[in-house]
N, C-alpha and C positions, 0 to 999 in steps of 0.2 A: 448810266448811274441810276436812273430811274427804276429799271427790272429789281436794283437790288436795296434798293429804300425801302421797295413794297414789301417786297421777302420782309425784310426786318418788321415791318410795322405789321402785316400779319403774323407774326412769332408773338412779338408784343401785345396784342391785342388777345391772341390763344392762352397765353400765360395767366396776360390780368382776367381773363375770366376765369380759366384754371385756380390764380387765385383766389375769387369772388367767392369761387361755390366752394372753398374749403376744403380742409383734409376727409370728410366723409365723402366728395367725390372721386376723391384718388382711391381711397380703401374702402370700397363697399361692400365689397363682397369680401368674407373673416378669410385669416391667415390659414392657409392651409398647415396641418398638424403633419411633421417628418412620420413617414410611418416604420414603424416599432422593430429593429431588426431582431431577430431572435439567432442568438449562436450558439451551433449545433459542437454538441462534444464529439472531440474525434476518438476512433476505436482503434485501438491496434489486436489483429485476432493474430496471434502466435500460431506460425504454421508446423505443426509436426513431420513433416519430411520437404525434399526441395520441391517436389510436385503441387504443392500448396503453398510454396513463398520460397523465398530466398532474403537476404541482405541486401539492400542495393549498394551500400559502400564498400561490402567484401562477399560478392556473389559466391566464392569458391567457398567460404567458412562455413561449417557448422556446426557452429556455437552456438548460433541461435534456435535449432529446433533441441540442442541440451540443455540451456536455461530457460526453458517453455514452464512460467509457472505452474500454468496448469497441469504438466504432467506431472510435476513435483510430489512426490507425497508429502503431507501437513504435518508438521509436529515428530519432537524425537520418537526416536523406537524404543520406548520403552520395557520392552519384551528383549533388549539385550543387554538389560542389568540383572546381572548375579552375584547372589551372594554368596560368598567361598566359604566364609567361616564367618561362628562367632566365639567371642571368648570375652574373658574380665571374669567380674563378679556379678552378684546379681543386683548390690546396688551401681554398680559402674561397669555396666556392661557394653562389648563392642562388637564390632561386624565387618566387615572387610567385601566392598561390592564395588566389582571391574577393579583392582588389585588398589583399592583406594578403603584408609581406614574412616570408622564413620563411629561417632557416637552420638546419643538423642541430642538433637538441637542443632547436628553440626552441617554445615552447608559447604559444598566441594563441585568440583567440576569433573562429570567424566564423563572419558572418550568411551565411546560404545563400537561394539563387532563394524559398524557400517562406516566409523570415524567421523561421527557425529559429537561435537561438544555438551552437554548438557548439565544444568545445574540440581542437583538432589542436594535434598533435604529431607535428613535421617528426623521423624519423627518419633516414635521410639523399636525401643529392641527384645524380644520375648525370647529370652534365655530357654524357656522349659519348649515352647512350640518347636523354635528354628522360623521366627519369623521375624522378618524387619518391615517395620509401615515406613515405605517414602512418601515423600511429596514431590512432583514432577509437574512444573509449568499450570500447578495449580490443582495439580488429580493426585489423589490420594495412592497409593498403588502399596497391596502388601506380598512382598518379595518372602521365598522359601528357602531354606537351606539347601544348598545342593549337593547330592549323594553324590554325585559323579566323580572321576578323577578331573 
């Protein structure tokens, strides 16, 4: 019983002086500061054929080198609005572009050659030229009469 008195009264004795000298002998040296993770944004590069990537969920599909934004081209195709006709009068004059009628002010949705949706906005109509100014996604655009059949 003796070995293990001492055990205790030396514990006891480390403590109370552990006590004595205070919390500045426990923590003397300052807090180490967590250091600063930085997270990295991920990239996904869109691969244009299967030799540069594939799907992992559906290896066989490709779907994914046809919805490649980047191959995408930007913005309607403006270049396949035509005007067919115009007529009225010259105070209430009209026009007719992608078989859709159109007078100043009016706003309409048309399908173009490629089947693209897009919203025009007949700005106005020049009876004597054969010209119609739209507005397209914000760009002004002035449209011709066309001779053709």
């Amino acid at each position: 019983m003796k070995p293990r008195v001492h055990i205790l009264r030396c514990l006891m004795a480390a403590l109370l002086l552990m006590a004595a000298a205070g919390p500045s002998a426990l923590s003397a040296a300052p807090a180490a500061q967590p250091p600063k993770l930085e997270i990295k944004q991920s990239v996904f590069a869109y691969p244009n054929n299967a030799s540069e990537g594939r799907d992992p969920f559906f290896p066989d599909s490709s779907r994914v080198y046809a919805s490649n934004p980047d191959a995408q081209a930007r913005g309607p195709a403006v270049t396949d609005l035509v005007v067919k006709a115009i007529m009225g009068t010259y105070q209430r004059p009209f026009a007719i572009i992608n078989n859709h009628t159109f007078g100043p002010g009016d706003d309409e949705d048309v399908i173009t050659k490629s089947g693209e949706r897009i919203t025009v906005h007949c700005v106005s109509i020049n009876t004597k030229t054969g010209t119609v100014t739209v507005e397209v996604n914000g760009t002004s655009v002035i449209l011709t009469l066309s001779q053709g059949p």
